[in-house]
C-alpha positions in Angstrom: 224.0 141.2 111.7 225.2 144.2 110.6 222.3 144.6 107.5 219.8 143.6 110.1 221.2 146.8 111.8 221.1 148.8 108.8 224.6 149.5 108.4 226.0 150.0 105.2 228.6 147.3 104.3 231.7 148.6 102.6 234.0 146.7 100.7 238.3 148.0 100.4 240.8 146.8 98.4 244.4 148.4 96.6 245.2 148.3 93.3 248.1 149.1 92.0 248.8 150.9 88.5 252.2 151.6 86.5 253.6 152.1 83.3 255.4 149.4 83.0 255.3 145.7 83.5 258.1 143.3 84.4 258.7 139.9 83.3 258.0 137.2 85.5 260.7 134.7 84.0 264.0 135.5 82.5 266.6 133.6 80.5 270.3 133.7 79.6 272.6 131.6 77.9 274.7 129.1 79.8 277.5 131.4 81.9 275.2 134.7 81.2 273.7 136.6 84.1 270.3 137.6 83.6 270.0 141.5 83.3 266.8 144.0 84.7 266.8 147.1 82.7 267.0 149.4 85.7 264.5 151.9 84.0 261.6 149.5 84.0 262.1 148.7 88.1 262.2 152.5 88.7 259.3 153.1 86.5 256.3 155.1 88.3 253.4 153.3 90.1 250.2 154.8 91.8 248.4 153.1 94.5 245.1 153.3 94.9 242.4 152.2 97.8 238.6 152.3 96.9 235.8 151.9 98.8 232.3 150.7 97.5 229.2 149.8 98.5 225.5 147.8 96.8 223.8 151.5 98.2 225.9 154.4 96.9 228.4 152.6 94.6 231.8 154.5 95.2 232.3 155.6 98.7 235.7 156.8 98.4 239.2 156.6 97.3 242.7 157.9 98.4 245.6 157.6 96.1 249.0 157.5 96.7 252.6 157.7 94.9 254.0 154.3 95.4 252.5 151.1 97.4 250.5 151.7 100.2 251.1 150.2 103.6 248.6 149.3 106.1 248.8 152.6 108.1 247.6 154.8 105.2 245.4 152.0 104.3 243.7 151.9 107.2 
């Protein structure tokens, strides 16, 4: 309906980019804890929300220091 209008469709989504990647799984031997290396939770991350669309391609973007939550997405 909106096409038939001829409004331009946007699509938005966040991505999210760092420096570093934690593991997923961890492992210690029987009566170990498992240890996080503090730096690699700590490291920096950027958010980013772009917008795009089949007529112009890139309609925007806004990026932000840490996640993004759905105020500043919106």
């Amino acid at each position: 309906m909106a096409k038939k209008q001829g409004k331009r469709i946007i699509f938005t989504d966040e991505a999210m980019f760092t420096t570093a990647t934690l593991p997923k799984e961890a492992y210690a031997a029987k009566g170990e804890n498992v240890c996080l290396n503090e730096r690699l939770a700590s490291s920096p991350a950027v958010a980013v929300v772009a917008g795009v669309s089949a007529e112009r391609g890139l309609e925007g973007f806004f990026i932000k220091d840490r996640s993004i939550d759905s105020d500043a997405f919106i």
